[in-house]
SETI-455199 format. One line per field, with one value per residue (C-alpha): residue number from 1; x, y, z; residue in one letter. Coordinates in steps of 0.5 Angstrom, whole numbers, plus 500, padded with zeros to 3 digits. Last residue first. Layout:
nr <- (NUM / ...)
px <- (X / ...)
py <- (Y / ...)
pz <- (Z / ...)
rest <- (A / ...)
***
This chain:
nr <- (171 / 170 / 169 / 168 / 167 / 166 / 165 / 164 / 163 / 162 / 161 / 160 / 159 / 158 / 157 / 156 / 155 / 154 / 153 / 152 / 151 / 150 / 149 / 148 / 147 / 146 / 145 / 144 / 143 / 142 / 141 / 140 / 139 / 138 / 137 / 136 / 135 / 134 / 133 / 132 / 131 / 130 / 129 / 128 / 127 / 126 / 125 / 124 / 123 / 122 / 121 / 120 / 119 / 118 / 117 / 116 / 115 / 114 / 113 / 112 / 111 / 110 / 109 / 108 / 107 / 106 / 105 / 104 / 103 / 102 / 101 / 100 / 99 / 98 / 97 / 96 / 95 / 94 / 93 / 92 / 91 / 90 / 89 / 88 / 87 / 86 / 85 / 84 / 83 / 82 / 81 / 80 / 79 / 78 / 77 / 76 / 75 / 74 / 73 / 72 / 71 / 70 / 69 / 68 / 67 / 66 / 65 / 64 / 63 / 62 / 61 / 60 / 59 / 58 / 57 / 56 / 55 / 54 / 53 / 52 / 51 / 50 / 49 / 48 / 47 / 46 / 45 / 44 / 43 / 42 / 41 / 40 / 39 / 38 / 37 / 36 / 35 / 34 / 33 / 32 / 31 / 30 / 29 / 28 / 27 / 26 / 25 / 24 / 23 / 22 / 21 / 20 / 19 / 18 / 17 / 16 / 15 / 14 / 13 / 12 / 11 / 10 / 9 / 8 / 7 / 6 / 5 / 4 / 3 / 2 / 1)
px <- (924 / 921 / 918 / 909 / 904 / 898 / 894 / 886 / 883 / 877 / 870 / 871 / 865 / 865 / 859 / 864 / 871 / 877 / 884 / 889 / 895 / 901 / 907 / 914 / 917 / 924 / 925 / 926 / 922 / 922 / 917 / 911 / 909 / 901 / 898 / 900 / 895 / 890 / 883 / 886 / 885 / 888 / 893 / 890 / 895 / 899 / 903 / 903 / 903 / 898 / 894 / 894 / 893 / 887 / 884 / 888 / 883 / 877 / 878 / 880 / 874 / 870 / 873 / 872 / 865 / 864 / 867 / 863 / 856 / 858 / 859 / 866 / 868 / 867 / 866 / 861 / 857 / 856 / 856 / 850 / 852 / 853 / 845 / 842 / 841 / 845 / 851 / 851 / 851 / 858 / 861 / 859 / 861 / 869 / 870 / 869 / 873 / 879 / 880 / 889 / 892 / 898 / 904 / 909 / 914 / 917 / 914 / 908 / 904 / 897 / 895 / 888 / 888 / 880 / 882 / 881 / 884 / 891 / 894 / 900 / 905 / 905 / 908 / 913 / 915 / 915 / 920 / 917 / 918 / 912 / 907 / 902 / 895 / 890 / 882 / 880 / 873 / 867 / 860 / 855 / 852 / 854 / 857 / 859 / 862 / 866 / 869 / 871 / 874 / 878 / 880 / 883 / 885 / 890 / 893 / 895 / 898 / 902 / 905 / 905 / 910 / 913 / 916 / 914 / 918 / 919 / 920 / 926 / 929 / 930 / 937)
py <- (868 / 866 / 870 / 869 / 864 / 864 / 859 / 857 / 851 / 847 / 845 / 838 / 836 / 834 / 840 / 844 / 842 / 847 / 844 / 851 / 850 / 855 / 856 / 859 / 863 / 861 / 867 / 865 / 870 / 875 / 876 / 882 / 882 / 880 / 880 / 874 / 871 / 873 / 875 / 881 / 884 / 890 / 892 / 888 / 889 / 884 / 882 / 875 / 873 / 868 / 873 / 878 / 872 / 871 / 878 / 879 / 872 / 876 / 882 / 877 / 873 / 879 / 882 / 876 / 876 / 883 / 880 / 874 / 878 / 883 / 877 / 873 / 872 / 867 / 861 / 854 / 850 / 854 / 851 / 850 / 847 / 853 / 851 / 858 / 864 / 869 / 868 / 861 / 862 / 866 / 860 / 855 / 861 / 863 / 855 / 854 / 861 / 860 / 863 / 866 / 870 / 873 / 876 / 883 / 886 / 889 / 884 / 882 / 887 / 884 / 882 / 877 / 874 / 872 / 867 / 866 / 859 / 859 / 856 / 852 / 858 / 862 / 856 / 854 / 862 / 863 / 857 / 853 / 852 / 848 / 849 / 844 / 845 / 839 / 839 / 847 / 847 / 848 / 846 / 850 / 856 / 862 / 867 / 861 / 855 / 861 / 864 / 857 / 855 / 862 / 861 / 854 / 855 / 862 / 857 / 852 / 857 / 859 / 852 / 853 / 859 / 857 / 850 / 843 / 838 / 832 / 826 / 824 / 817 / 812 / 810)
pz <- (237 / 231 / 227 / 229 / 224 / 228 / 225 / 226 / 224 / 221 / 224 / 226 / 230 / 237 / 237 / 234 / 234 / 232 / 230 / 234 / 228 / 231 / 226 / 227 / 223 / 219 / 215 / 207 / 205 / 208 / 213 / 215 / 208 / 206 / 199 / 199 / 204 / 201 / 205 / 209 / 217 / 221 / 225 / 232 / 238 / 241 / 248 / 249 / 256 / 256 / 259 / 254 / 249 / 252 / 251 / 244 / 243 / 244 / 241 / 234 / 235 / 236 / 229 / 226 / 228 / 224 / 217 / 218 / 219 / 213 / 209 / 207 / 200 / 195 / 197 / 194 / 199 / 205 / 212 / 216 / 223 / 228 / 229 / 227 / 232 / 228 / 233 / 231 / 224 / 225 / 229 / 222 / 218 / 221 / 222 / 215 / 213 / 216 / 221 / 220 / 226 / 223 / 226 / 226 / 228 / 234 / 239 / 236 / 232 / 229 / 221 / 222 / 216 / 214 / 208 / 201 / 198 / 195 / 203 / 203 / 199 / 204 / 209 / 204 / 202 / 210 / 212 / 217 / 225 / 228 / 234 / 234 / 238 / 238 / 241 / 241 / 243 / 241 / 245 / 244 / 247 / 242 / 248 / 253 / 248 / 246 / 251 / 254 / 249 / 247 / 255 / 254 / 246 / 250 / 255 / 250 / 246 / 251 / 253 / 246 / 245 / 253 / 250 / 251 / 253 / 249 / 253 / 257 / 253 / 259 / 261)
rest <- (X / X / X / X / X / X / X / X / X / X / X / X / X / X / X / X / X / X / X / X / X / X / X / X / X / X / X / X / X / X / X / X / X / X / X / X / X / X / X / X / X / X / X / X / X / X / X / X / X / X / X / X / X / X / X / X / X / X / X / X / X / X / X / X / X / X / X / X / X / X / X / X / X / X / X / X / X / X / X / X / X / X / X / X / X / X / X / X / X / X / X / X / X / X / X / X / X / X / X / X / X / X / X / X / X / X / X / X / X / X / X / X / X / X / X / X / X / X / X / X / X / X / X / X / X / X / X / X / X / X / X / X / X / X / X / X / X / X / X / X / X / X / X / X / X / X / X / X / X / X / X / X / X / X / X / X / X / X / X / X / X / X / X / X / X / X / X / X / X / X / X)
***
């Protein structure tokens, strides 16, 4: 008997419908190629998850089902997209980070309307809170709360440009 092959479930079957139209919407607004190349949805404890990222971080914090969820740019992809919008290449990255500029902070908040429009029609009702830089700052889990974890690997110019995480209690 042969083995059945895993079957994915609604939340990255959602998300890949989400990195479909977040690329589409991107490649058009900056005109360049970018696209989400890998989705992977895992179930992690929130105290080991937390604790993967000590850098400084656009975290986006969004109302999700009665509770909460992240929505995590990471600063490089966050940069290169925002150089874009400015008129440059989408190529230029600094070398040393230290915080986010004006420009960054008002790119993400589109990006955020952009992927809250795409969620919309993924079936994924959220609502933009408010955004942070460190995530352990942040209390929307317990500690030891399973949630699951959504990487979206991004490619600019078939480059790859870093990631975005979405990090939501597990159903």
């Amino acid at each position: 008997m042969q083995a059945k092959p895993n079957k994915p479930d609604q939340l990255e079957l959602n998300y890949k419908r989400v990195a479909l139209g977040m690329s589409d919407i991107i490649s058009t607004k900056l005109d360049l190629l970018f696209s989400f190349r890998r989705v992977s949805v895992e179930n992690k404890i929130y105290s080991v998850f937390s604790k993967l990222s000590s850098q400084i971080l656009m975290i986006n914090l969004l109302n999700y089902k009665s509770r909460g969820a992240l929505l995590i740019v990471e600063p490089v992809v966050l940069q290169r997209l925002t150089d874009k919008m400015l008129g440059g290449s989408g190529n230029g990255q600094s070398s040393t980070f230290e915080d986010f500029s004006d420009s960054e902070v008002f790119f993400n908040q589109q990006l955020v309307d952009w992927f809250t429009q795409e969620y919309s029609k993924a079936d994924i009702e959220v609502d933009y809170i408010r955004s942070e830089r460190e995530l352990q700052k942040i209390h929307f889990f317990f500690p030891d709360e399973d949630v699951q974890v959504v990487t979206l690997s991004a490619y600019i110019n078939n480059e790859y440009a870093g990631q975005i995480i979405a990090c939501h209690p597990k159903d």
